[in-house]
C-alpha positions in Angstrom: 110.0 92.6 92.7 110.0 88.9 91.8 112.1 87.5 89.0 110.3 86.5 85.6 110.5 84.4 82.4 111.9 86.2 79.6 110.3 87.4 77.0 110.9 88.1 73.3 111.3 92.3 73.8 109.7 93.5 69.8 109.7 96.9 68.2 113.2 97.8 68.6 112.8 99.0 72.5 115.5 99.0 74.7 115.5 98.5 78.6 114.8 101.4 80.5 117.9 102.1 82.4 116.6 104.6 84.6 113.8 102.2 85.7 116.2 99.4 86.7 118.4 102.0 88.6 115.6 103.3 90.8 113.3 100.5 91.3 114.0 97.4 90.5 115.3 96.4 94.3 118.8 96.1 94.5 118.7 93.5 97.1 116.4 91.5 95.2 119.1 91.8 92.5 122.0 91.0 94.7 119.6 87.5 95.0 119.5 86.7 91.8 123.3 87.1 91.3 123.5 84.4 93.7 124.9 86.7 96.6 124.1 85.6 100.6 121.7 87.8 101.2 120.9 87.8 105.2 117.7 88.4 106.9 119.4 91.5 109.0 119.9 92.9 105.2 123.4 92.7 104.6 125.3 90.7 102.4 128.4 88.8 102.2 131.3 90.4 100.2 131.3 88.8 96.3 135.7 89.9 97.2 135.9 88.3 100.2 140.1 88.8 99.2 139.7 91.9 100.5 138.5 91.0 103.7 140.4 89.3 106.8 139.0 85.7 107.3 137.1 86.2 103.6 134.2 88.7 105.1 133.2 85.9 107.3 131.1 88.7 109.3 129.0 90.4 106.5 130.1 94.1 105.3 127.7 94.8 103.0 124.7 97.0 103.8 121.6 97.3 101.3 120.0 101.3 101.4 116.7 100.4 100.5 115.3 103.8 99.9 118.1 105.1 97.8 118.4 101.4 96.2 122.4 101.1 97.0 124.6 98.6 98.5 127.8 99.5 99.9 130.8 97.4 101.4 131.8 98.8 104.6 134.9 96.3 104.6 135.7 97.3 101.0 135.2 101.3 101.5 134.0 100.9 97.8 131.1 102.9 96.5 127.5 103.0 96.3 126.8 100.2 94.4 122.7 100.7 92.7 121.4 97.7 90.8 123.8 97.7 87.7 126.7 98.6 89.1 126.3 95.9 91.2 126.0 93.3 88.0 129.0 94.9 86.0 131.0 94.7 89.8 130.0 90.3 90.7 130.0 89.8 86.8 132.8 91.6 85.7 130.9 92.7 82.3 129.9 96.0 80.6 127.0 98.5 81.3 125.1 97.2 78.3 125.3 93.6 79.7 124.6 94.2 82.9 121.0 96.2 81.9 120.3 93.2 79.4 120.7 90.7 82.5 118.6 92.5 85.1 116.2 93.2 82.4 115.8 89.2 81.3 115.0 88.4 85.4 113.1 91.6 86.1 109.9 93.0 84.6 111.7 96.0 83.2 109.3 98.4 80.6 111.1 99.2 77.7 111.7 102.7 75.6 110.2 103.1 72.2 112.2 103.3 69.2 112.8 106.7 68.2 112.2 108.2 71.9 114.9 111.0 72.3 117.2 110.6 75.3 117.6 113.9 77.0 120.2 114.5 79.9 118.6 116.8 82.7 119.6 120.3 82.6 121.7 122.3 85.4 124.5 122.1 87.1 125.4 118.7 87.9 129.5 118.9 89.0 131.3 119.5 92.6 128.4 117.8 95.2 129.4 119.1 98.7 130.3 123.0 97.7 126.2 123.9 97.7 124.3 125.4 100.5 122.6 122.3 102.1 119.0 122.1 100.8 120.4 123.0 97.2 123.0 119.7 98.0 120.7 117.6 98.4 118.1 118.8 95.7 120.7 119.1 92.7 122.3 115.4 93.6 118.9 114.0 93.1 118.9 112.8 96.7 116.0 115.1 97.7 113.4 113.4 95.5 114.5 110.2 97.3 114.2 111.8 100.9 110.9 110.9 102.8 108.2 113.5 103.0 109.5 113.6 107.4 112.9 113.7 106.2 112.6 116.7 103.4 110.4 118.8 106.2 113.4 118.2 109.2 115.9 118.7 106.9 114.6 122.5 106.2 114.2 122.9 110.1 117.9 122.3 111.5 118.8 124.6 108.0 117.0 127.5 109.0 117.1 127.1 112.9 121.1 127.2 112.4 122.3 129.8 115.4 124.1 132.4 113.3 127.8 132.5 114.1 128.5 128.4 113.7 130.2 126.6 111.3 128.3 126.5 107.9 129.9 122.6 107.8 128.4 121.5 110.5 126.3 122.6 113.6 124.5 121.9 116.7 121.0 122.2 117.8 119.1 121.5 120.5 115.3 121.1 119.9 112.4 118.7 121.6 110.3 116.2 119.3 107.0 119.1 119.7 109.1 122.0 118.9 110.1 119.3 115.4 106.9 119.0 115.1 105.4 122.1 115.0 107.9 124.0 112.6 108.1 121.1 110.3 104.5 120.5 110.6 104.4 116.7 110.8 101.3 115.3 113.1 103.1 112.8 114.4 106.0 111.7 116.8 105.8 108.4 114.5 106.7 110.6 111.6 109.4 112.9 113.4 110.9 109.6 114.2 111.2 108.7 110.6 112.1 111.8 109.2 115.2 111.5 111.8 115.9 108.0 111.0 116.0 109.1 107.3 118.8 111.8 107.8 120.6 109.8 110.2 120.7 106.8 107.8 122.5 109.0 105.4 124.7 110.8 107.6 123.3 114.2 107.5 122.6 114.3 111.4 123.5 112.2 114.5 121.6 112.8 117.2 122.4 111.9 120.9 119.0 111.9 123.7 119.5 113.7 127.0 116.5 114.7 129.4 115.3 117.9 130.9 112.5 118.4 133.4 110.5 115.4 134.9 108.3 114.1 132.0 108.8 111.1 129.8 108.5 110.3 126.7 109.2 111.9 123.1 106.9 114.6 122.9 108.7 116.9 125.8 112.2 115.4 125.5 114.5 117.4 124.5 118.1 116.2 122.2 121.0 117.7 121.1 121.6 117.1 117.3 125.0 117.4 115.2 123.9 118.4 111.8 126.4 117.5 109.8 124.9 118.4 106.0 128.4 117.8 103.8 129.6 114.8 105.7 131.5 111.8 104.0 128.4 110.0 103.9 126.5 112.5 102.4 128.7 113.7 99.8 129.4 109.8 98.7 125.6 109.5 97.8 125.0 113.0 96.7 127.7 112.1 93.8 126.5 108.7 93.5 122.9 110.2 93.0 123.9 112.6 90.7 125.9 109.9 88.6 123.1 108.1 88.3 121.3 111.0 86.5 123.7 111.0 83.7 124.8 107.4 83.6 121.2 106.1 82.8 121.0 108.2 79.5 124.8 107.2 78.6 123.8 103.6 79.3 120.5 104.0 77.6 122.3 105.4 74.6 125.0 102.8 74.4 122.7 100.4 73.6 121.3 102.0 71.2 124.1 102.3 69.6 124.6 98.5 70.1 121.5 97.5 68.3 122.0 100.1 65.8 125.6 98.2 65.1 123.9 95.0 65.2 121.5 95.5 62.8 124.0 97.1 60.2 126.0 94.0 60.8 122.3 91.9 59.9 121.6 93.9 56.9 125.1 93.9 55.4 125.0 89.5 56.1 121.5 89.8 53.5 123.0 92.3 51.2 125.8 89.7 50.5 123.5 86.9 50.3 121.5 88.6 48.0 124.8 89.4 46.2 126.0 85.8 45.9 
C-alpha cells in the first residue's frame, strides 16, 4: 500500500480502525515511521537499549499474513500496525490511527454508524479444543485455505491415548492430500508452511521406501496446537477484535469533545 497526500476527511467520519489493523501493511508502516526495513523482512529494533551491541543483527520479524511485527530480542508482543505507532512514537491509540490514516488510504466510518463489539466468548485463548482456538481468536479467518484444511487433518487423525497438548503424527504429502483434499503438493506445502510459521506444527522429513520426492515421502510431525507461539497470537488476534471498536469509539468521543469545545468558543463570541 503506497503512502498518499492527505486529504481534508468531511462529514464527521472517523478512520476505520479495523481497516488499518488488518490491511494496511504493517511493514509498509514500519517504513514510514522511518524504521530499517531489510530486504530479508526484518527490521532493526526502534530500542536498540535493549539489545547487546544496539540490535546490530536485526530482531524484528514482520508476519505478513497476520500483519504483525514481533521483536525476537525484545520478547515483546505482536506488534499490528498501531501498536507499532503508539510503541516508536510513544503517543496514544487515537494518535496513532490519525497518523497511519494521514499516510495511508484509510476509508472512513459514517457519522452515526453504531460500533458493535462481536459476540461470544472472547477470554482465556489456549484452554479451547484446537479448531475452536484458533476460530474464536480470530486467527482462523486469517489462516490460508491449505492451512485451515491441514489444521482439521492432524486434529482428527490424533491417535487416541496422546496428550491433548501436543502430539505426533506420521503421515506422507498424498495421504495430506487426500483427506484434506488439496490438489496439489504446492498447496500441502503452503498449508504446512502456514502452521509452521505460527508454531502450531514442526515438522521434521525422514524417508521410507526407495522413491523420491514429496508425493510418497513420508514425515513425522509434532503438532503442537497451544504452543507459546500460538497462544501469543491467538490473544493478540483476539485483542484486536475488541481494541478496534474501543479505538474506534475513543475517537469518537474525541471529536465529540472537540466540537463541544468549538461550539461553546461561538456561543461566547456570540455572547460578547
Amino acid at each position: 500500500m503506497k503512502p498518499i497526500i492527505p486529504s481534508p476527511r468531511l462529514g464527521g467520519g472517523i478512520p476505520d480502525a479495523r481497516f488499518i489493523r488488518e490491511m494496511v501493511p504493517v511493514g509498509d508502516v514500519a517504513s514510514a515511521l522511518g524504521l530499517e526495513v531489510f530486504a530479508t523482512g526484518m527490521i532493526r529494533c526502534w530500542h536498540p537499549e535493549r539489545h547487546h551491541h544496539g540490535d546490530r543483527t536485526p530482531s524484528v520479524g514482520i508476519q505478513r499474513r497476520y500483519n504483525y511485527v514481533k521483536c525476537f530480542g525484545c520478547d515483546g508482543k505482536p506488534l499490528g500496525p498501531i501498536d507499532l505507532v503508539v510503541d516508536v512514537r510513544g503517543c496514544t491509540l487515537p494518535e496513532a490511527i490519525r497518523w497511519i490514516a494521514q499516510r495511508f488510504e484509510v476509508p472512513s466510518i459514517p457519522k452515526g454508524k453504531q460500533l458493535v463489539k462481536p459476540k461470544g466468548h472472547l477470554a482465556r485463548y489456549g484452554y479451547e479444543r484446537p479448531i475452536e482456538l484458533l476460530l474464536r481468536s480470530g486467527l482462523w479467518a486469517k489462516m490460508s485455505r491449505p492451512a485451515q484444511l491441514l489444521a482439521v487433518v492432524f486434529v482428527e487423525l490424533k491417535v487416541e491415548g496422546q496428550r491433548d497438548e501436543s502430539w505426533e503424527l506420521e503421515i506422507s504429502y498424498r495421504a495430506l492430500a487426500r483427506y484434506s483434499g488439496l490438489k496439489s503438493d504446492a498447496s500441502v506445502s503452503k498449508g504446512l508452511k502456514d502452521l509452521e510459521g505460527i508454531g502450531w506444527l514442526q515438522r521434521q522429513r525422514r524417508r521410507t521406501g526407495r522413491s523420491r520426492g514429496p508425493v510418497r515421502e513420508t514425515a513425522t510431525y509434532m503438532v503442537t496446537p497451544y504452543s507459546d507461539a500460538v497462544r501469543e497470537l491467538a490473544n493478540a488476534t483476539a485483542a484486536d477484535l475488541h481494541a478496534a471498536i474501543d479505538e474506534e469509539r475513543q475517537m469518537r468521543a474525541e471529536k465529540r469533545a472537540q466540537r463541544i469545545r468549538a461550539w461553546r468558543q461561538k456561543k461566547c463570541r456570540w455572547g460578547a
